[in-house]
DOLUM-55740 format. One record per atom (N, C-alpha, C): x, y, z; residue number from 0; atom name; residue in three letters. Coordinates in pm, whole numbers. Example, Ala and Ser with C-alpha at 12.3 -4.5 7.8 and 13.67 -1.06 7.14 Angstrom:
u:1319	v:-569	w:780	romi:0	drenti:N	drenpa:ala
u:1230	v:-450	w:780	romi:0	drenti:CA	drenpa:ala
u:1320	v:-330	w:780	romi:0	drenti:C	drenpa:ala
u:1285	v:-225	w:708	romi:1	drenti:N	drenpa:ser
u:1367	v:-106	w:714	romi:1	drenti:CA	drenpa:ser
u:1290	v:3	w:787	romi:1	drenti:C	drenpa:ser
This chain:
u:-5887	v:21358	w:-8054	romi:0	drenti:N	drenpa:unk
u:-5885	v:21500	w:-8080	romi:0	drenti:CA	drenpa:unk
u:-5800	v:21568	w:-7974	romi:0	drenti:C	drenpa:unk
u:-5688	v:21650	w:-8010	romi:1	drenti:N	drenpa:unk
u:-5701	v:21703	w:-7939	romi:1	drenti:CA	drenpa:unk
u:-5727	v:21828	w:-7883	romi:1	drenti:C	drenpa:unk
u:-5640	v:21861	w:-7768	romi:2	drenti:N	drenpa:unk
u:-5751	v:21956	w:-7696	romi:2	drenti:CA	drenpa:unk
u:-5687	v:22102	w:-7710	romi:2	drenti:C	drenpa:unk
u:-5782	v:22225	w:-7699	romi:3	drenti:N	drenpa:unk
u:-5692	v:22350	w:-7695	romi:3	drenti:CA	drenpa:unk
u:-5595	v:22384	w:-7540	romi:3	drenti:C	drenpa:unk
u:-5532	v:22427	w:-7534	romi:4	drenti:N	drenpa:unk
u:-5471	v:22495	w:-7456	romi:4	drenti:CA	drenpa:unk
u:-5480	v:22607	w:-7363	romi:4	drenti:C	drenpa:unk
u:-5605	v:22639	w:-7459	romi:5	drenti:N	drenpa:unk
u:-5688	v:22782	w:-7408	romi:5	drenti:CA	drenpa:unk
u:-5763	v:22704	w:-7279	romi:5	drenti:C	drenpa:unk
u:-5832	v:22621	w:-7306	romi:6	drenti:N	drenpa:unk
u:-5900	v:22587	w:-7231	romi:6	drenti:CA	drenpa:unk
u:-5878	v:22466	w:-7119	romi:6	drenti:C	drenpa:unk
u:-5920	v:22506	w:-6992	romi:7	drenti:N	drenpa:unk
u:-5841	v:22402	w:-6887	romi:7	drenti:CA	drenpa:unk
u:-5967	v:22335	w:-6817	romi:7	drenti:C	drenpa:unk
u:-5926	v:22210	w:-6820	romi:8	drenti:N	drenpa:unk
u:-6048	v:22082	w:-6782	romi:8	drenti:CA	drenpa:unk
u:-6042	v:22143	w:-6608	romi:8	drenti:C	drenpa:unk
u:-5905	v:22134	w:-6555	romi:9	drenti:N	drenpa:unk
u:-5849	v:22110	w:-6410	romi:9	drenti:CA	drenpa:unk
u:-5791	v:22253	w:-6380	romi:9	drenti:C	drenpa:unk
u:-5805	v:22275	w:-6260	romi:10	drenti:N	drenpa:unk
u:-5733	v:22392	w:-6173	romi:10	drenti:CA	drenpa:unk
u:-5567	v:22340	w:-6168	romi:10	drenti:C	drenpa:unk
u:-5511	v:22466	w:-6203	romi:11	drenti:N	drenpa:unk
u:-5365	v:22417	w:-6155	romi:11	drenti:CA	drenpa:unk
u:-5281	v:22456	w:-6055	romi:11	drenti:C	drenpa:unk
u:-5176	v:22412	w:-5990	romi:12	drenti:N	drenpa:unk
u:-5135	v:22492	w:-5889	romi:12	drenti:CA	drenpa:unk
u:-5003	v:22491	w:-5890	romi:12	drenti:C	drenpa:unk
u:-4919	v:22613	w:-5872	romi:13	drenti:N	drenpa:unk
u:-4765	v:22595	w:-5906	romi:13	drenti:CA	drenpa:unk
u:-4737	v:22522	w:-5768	romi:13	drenti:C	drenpa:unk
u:-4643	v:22450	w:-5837	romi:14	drenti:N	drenpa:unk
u:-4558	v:22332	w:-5731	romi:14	drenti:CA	drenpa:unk
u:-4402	v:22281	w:-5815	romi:14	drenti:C	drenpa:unk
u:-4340	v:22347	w:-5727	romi:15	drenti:N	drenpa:unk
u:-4147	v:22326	w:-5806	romi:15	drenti:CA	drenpa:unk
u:-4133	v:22166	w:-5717	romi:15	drenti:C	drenpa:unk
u:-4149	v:22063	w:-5740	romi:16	drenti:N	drenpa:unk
u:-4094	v:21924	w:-5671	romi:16	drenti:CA	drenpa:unk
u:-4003	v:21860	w:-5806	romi:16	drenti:C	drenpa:unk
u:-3989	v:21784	w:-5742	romi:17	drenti:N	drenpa:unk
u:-3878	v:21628	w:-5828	romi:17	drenti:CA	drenpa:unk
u:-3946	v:21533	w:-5875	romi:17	drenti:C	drenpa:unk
u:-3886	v:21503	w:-6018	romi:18	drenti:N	drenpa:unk
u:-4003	v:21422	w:-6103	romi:18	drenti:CA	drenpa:unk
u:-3915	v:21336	w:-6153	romi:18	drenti:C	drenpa:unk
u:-3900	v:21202	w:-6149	romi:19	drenti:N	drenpa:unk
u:-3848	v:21127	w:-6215	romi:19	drenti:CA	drenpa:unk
u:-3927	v:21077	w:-6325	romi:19	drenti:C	drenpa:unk
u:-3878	v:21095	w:-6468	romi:20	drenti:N	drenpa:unk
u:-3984	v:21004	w:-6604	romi:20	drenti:CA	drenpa:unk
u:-3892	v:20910	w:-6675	romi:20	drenti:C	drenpa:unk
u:-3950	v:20803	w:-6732	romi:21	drenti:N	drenpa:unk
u:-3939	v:20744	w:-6776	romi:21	drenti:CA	drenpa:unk
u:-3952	v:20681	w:-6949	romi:21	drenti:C	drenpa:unk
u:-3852	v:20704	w:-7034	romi:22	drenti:N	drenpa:unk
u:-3896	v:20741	w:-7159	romi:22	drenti:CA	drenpa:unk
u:-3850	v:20611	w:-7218	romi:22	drenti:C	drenpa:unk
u:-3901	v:20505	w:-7271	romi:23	drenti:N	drenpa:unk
u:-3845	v:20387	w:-7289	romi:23	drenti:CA	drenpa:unk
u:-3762	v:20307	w:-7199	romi:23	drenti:C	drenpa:unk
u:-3616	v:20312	w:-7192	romi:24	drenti:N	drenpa:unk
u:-3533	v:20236	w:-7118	romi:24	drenti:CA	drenpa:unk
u:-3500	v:20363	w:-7046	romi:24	drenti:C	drenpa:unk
u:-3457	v:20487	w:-7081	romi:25	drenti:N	drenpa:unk
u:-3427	v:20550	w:-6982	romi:25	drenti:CA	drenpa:unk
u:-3472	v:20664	w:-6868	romi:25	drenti:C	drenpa:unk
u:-3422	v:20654	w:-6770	romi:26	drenti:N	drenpa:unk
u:-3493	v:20747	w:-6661	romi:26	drenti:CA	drenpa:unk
u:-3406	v:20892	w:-6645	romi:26	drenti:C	drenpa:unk
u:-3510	v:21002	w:-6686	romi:27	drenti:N	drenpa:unk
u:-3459	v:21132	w:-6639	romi:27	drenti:CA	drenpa:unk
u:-3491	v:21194	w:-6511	romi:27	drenti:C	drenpa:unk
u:-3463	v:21331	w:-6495	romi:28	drenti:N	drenpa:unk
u:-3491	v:21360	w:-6373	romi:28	drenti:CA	drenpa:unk
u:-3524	v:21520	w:-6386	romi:28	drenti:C	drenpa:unk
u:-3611	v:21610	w:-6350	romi:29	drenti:N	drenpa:unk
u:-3619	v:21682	w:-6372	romi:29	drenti:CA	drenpa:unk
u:-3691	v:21764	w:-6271	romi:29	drenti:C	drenpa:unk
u:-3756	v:21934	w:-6260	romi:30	drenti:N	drenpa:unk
u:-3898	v:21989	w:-6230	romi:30	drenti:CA	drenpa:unk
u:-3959	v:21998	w:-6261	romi:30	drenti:C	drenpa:unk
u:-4092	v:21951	w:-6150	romi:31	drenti:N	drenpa:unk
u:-4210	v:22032	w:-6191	romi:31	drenti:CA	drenpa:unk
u:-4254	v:22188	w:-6206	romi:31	drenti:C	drenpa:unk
u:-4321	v:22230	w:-6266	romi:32	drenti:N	drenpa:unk
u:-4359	v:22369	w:-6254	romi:32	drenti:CA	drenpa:unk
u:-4499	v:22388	w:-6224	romi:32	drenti:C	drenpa:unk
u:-4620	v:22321	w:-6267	romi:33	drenti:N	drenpa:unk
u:-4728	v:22311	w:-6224	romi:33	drenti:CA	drenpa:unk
u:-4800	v:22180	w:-6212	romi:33	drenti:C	drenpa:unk
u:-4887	v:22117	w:-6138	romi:34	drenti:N	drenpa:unk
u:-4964	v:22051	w:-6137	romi:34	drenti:CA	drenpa:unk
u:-5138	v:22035	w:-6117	romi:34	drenti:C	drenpa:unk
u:-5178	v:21988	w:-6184	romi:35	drenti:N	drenpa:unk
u:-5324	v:21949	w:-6158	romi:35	drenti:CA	drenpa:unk
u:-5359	v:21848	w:-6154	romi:35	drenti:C	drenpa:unk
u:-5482	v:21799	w:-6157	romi:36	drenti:N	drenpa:unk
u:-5568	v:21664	w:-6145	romi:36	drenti:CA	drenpa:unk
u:-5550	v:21573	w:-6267	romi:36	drenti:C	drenpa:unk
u:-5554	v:21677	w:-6378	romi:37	drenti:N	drenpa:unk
u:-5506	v:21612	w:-6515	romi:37	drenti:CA	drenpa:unk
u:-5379	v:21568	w:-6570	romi:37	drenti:C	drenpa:unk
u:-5305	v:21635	w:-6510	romi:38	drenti:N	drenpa:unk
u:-5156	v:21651	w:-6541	romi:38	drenti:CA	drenpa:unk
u:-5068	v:21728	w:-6485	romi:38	drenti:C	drenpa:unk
u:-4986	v:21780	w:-6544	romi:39	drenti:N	drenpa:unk
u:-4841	v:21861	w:-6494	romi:39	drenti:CA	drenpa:unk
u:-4746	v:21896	w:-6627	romi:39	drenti:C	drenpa:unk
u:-4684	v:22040	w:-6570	romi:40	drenti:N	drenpa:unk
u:-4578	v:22059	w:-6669	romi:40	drenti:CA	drenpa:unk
u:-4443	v:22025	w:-6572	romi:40	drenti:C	drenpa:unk
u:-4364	v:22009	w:-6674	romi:41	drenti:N	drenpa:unk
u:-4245	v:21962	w:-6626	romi:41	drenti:CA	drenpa:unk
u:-4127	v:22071	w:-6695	romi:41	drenti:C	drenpa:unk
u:-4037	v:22117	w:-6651	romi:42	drenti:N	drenpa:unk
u:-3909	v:22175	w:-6721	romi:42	drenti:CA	drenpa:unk
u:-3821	v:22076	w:-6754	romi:42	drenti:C	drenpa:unk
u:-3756	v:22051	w:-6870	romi:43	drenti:N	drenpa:unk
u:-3685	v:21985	w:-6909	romi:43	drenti:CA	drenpa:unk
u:-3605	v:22030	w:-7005	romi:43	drenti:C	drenpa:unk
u:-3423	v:22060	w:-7073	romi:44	drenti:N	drenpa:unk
u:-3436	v:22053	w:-7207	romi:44	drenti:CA	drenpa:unk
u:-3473	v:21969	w:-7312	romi:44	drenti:C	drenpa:unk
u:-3503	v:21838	w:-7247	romi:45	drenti:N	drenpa:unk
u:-3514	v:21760	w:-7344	romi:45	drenti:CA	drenpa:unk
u:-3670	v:21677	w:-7315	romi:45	drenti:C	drenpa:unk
u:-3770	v:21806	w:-7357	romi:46	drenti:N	drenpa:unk
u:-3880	v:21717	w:-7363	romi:46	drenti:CA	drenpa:unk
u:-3889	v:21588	w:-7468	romi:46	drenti:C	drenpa:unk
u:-4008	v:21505	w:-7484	romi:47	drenti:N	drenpa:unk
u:-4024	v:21398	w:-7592	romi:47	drenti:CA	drenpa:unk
u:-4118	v:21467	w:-7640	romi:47	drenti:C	drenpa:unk
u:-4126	v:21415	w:-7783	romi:48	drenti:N	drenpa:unk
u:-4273	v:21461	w:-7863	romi:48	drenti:CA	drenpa:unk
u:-4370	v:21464	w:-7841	romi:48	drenti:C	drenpa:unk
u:-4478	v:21553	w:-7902	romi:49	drenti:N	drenpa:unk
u:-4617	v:21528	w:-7822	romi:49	drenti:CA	drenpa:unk
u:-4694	v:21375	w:-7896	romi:49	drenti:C	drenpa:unk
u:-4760	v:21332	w:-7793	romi:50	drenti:N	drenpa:unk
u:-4819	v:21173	w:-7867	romi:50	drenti:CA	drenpa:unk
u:-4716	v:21102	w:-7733	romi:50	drenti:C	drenpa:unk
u:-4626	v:21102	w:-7742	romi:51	drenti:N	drenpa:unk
u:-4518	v:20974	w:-7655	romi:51	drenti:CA	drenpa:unk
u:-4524	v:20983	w:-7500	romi:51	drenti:C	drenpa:unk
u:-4526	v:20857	w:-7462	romi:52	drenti:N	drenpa:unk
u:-4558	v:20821	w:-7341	romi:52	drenti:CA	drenpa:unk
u:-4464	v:20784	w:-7218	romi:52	drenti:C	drenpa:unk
u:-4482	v:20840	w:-7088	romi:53	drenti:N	drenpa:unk
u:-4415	v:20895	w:-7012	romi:53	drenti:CA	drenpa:unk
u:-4435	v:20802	w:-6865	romi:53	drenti:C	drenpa:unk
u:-4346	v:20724	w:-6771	romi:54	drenti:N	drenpa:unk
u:-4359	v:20712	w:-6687	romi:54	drenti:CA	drenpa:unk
u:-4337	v:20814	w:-6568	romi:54	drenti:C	drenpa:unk
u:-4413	v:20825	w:-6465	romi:55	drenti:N	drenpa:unk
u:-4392	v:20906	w:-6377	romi:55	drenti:CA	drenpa:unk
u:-4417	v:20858	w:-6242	romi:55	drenti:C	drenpa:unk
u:-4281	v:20930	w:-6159	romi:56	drenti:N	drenpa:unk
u:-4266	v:20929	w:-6053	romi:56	drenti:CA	drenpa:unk
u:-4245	v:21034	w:-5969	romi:56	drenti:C	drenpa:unk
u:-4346	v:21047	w:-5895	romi:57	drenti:N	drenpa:unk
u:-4296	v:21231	w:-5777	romi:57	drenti:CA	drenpa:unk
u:-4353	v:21190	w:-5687	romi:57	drenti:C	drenpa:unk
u:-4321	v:21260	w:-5604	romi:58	drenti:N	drenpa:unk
u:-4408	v:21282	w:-5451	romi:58	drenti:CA	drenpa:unk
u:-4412	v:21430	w:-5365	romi:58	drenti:C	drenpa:unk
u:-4554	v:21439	w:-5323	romi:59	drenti:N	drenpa:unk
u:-4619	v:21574	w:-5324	romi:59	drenti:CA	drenpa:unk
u:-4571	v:21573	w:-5162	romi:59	drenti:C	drenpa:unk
u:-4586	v:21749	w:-5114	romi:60	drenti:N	drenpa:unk
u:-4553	v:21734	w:-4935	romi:60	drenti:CA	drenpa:unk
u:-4615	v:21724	w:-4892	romi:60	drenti:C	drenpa:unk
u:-4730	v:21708	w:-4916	romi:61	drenti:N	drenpa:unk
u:-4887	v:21640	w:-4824	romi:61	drenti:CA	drenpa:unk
u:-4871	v:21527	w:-4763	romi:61	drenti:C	drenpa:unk
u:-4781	v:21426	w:-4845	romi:62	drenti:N	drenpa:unk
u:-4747	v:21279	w:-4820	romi:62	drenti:CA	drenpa:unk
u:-4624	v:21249	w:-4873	romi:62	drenti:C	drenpa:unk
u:-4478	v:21300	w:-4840	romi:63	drenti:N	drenpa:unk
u:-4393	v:21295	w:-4853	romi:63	drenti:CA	drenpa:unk
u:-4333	v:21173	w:-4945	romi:63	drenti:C	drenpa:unk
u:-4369	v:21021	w:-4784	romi:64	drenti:N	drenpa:unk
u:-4358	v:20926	w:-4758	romi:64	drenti:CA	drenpa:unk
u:-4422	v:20834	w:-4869	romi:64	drenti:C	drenpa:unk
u:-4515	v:20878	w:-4964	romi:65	drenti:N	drenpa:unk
u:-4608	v:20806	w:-5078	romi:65	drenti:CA	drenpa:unk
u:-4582	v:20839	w:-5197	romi:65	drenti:C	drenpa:unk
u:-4477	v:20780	w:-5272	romi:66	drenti:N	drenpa:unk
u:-4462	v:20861	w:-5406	romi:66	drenti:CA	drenpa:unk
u:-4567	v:20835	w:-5475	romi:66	drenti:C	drenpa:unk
u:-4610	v:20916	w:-5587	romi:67	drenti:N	drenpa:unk
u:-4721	v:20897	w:-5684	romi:67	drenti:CA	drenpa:unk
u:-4620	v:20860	w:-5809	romi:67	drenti:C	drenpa:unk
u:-4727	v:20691	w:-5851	romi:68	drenti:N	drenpa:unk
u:-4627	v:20669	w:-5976	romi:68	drenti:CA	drenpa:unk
u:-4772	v:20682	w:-6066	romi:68	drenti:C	drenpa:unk
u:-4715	v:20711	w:-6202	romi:69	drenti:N	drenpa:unk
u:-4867	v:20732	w:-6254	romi:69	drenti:CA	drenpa:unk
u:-4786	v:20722	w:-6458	romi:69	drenti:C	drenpa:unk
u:-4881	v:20709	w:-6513	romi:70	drenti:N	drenpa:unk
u:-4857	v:20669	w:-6687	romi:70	drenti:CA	drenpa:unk
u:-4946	v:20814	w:-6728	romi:70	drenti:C	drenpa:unk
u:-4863	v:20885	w:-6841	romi:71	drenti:N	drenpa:unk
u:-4876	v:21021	w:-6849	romi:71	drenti:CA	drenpa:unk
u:-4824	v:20976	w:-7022	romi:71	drenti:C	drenpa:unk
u:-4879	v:21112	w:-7117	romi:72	drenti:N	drenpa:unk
u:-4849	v:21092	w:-7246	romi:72	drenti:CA	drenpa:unk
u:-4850	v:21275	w:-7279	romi:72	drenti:C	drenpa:unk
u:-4679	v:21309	w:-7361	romi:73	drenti:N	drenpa:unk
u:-4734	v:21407	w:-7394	romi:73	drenti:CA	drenpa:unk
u:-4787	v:21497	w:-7484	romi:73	drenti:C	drenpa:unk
u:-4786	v:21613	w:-7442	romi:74	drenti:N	drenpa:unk
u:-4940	v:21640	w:-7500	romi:74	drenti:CA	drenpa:unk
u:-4916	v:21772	w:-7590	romi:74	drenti:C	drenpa:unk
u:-4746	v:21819	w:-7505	romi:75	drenti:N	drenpa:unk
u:-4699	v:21951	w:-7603	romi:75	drenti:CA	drenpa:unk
u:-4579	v:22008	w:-7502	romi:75	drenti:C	drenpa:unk
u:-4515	v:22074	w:-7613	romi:76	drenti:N	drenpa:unk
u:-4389	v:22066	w:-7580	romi:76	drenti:CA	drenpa:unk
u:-4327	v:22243	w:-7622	romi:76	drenti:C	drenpa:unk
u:-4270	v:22275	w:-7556	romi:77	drenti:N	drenpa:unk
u:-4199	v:22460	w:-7602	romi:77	drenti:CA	drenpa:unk
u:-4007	v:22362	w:-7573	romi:77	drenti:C	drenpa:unk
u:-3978	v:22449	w:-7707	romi:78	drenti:N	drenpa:unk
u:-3829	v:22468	w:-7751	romi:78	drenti:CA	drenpa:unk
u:-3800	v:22573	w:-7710	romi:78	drenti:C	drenpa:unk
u:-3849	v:22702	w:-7657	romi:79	drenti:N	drenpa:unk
u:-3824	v:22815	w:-7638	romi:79	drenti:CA	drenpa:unk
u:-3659	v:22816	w:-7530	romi:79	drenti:C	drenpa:unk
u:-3582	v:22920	w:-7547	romi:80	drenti:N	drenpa:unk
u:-3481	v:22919	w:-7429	romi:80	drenti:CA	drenpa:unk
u:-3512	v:22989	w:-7315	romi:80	drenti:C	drenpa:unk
u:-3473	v:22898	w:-7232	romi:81	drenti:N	drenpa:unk
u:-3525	v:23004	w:-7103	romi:81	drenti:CA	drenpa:unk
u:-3492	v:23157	w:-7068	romi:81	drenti:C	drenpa:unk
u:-3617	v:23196	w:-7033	romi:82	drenti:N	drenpa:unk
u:-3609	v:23300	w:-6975	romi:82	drenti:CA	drenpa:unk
u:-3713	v:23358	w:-6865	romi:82	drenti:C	drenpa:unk
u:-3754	v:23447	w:-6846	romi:83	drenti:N	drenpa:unk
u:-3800	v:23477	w:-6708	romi:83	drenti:CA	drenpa:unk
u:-3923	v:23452	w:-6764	romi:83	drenti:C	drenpa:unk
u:-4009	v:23474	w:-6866	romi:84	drenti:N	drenpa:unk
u:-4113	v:23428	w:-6876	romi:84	drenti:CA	drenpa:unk
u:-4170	v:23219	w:-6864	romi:84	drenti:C	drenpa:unk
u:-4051	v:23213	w:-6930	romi:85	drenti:N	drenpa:unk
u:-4059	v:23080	w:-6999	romi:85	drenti:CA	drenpa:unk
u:-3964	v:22983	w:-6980	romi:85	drenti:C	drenpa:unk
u:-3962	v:22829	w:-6986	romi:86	drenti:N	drenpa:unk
u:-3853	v:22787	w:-6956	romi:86	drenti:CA	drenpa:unk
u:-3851	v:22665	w:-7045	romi:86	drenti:C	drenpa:unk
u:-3797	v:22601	w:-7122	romi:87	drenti:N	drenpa:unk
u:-3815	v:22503	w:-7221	romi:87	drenti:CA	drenpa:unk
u:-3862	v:22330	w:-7108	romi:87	drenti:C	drenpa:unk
u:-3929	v:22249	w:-7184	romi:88	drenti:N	drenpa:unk
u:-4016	v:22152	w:-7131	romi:88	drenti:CA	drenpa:unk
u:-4154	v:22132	w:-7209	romi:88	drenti:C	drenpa:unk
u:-4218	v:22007	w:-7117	romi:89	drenti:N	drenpa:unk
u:-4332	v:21934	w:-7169	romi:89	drenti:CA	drenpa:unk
u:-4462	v:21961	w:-7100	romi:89	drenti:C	drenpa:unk
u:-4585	v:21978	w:-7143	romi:90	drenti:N	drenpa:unk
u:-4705	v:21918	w:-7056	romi:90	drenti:CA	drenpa:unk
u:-4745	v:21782	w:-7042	romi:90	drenti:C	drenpa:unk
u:-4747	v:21710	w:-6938	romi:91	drenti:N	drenpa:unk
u:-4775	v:21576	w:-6980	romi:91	drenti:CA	drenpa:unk
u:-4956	v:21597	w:-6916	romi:91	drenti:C	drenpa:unk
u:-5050	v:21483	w:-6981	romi:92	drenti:N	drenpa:unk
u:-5136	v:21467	w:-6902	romi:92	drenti:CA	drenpa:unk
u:-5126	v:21269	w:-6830	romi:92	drenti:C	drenpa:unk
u:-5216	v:21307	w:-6743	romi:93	drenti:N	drenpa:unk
u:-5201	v:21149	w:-6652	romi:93	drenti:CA	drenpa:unk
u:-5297	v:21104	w:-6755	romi:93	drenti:C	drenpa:unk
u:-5252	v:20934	w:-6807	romi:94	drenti:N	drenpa:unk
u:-5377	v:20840	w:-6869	romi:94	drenti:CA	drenpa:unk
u:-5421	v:20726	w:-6769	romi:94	drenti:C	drenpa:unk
u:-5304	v:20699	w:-6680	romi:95	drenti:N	drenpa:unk
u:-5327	v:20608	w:-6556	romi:95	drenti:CA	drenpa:unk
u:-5248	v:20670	w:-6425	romi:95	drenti:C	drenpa:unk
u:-5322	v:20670	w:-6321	romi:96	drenti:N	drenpa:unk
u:-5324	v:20726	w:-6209	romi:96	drenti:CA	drenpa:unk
u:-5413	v:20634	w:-6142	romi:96	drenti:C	drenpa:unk
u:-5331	v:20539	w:-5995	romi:97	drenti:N	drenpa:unk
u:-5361	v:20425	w:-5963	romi:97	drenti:CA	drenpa:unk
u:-5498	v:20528	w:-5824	romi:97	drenti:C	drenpa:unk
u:-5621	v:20508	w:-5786	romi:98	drenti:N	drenpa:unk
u:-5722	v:20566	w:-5755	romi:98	drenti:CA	drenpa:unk
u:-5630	v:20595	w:-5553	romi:98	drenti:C	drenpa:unk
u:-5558	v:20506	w:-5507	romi:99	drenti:N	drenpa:unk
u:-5507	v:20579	w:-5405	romi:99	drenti:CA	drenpa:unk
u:-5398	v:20714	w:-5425	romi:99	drenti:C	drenpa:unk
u:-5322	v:20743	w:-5527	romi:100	drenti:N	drenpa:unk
u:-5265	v:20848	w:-5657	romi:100	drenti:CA	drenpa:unk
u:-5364	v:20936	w:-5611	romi:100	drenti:C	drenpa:unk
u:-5460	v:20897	w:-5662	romi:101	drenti:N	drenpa:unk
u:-5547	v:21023	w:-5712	romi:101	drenti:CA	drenpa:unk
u:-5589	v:21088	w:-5584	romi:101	drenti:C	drenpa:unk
u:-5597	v:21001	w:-5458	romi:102	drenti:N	drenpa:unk
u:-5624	v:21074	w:-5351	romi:102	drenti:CA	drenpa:unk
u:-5550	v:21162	w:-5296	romi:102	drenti:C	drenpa:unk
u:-5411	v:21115	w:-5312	romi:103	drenti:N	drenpa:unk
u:-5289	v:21207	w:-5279	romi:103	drenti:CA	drenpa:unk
u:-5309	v:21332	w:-5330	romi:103	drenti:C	drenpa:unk
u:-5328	v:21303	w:-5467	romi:104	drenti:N	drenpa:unk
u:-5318	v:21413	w:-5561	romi:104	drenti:CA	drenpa:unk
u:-5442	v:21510	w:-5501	romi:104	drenti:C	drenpa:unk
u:-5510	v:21479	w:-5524	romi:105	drenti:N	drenpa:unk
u:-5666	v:21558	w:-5473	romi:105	drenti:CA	drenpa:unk
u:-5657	v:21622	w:-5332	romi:105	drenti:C	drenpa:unk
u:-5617	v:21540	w:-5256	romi:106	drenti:N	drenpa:unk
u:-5529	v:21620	w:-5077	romi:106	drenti:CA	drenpa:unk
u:-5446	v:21739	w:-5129	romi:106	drenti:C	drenpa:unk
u:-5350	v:21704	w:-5223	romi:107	drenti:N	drenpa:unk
u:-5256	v:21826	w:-5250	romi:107	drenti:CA	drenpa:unk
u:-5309	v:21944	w:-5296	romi:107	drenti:C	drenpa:unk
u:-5383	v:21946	w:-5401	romi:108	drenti:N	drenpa:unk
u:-5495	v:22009	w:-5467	romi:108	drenti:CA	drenpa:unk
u:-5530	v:22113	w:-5377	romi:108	drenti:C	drenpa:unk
u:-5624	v:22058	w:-5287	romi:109	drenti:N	drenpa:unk
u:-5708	v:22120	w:-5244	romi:109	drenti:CA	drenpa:unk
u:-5634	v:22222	w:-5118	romi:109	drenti:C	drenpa:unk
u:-5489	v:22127	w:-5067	romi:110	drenti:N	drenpa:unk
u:-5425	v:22234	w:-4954	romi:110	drenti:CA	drenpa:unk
u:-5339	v:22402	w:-5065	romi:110	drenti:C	drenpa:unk
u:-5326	v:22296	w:-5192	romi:111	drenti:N	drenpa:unk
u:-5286	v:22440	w:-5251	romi:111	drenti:CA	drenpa:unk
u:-5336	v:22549	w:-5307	romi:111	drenti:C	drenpa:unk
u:-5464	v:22529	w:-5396	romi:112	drenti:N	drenpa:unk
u:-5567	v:22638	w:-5413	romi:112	drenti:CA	drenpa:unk
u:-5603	v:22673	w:-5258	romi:112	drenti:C	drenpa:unk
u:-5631	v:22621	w:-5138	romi:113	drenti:N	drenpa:unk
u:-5659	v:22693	w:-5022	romi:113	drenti:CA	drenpa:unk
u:-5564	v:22779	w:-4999	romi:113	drenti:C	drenpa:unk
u:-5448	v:22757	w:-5055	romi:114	drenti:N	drenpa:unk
u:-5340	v:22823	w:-4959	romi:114	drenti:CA	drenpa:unk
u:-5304	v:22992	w:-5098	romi:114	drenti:C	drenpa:unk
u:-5377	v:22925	w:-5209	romi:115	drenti:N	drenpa:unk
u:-5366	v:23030	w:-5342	romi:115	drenti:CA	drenpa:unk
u:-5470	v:23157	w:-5262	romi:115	drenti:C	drenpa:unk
u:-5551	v:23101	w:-5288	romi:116	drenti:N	drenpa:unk
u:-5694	v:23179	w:-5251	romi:116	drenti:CA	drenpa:unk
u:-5665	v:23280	w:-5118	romi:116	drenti:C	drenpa:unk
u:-5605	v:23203	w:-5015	romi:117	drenti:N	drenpa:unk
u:-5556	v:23254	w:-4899	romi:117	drenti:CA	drenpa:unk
u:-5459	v:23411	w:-4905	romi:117	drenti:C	drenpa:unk
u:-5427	v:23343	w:-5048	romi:118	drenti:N	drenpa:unk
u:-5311	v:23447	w:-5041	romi:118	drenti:CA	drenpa:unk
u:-5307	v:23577	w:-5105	romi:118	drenti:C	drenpa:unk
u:-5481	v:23577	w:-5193	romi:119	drenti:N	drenpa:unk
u:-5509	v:23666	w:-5275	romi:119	drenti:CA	drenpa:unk
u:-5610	v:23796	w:-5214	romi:119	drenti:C	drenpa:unk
């Protein structure tokens, strides 16, 4: 099933880094725009369909030095052209995220909602 949009499992936190994916044989390269525990959107023009499955590679500035590689499938996709609201790309969510991953991820997390909250 899937899930609405309206509704969010995970906190997210904007983060612009470098994402390398992996779509069959070939590797793109692109931004992030947000991340969470569940997943991430990515800007791309050329997202993949939702359903199709995504290798991923980034690394957060918490741990520079540790890229997070992780298996992601996505989940939905805007054609829209960019503009200041919006920018064309995918949501992927993580289906495998190796459990030292997830610690990274969870360090990052938590320095960036501190630093959200901080700022409000």
């Amino acid at each position: 099933m899937a899930k609405s949009r309206g509704i969010r499992q995970y906190v997210r936190a904007p983060f612009y880094g470098d994402v390398a994916y992996r779509v069959s044989d070939t590797t793109l390269h692109a931004r992030i725009g947000n991340i969470s525990l569940g997943g991430l959107f990515i800007f791309t023009p050329r997202p993949v369909p939702a359903g199709e499955a995504v290798q991923l590679q980034l690394s957060l500035p918490t741990q520079p030095d540790r890229p997070i590689e992780a298996a992601a499938v996505s989940r939905w996709t805007t054609d829209e052209e960019p503009t200041r609201a919006a920018q064309p790309g995918m949501g992927l969510e993580f289906i495998e995220l190796r459990p030292a991953d997830q610690d990274i991820l969870k360090d990052f997390m938590l320095v960036a909602i501190t630093a959200a909250d901080e700022k409000e």
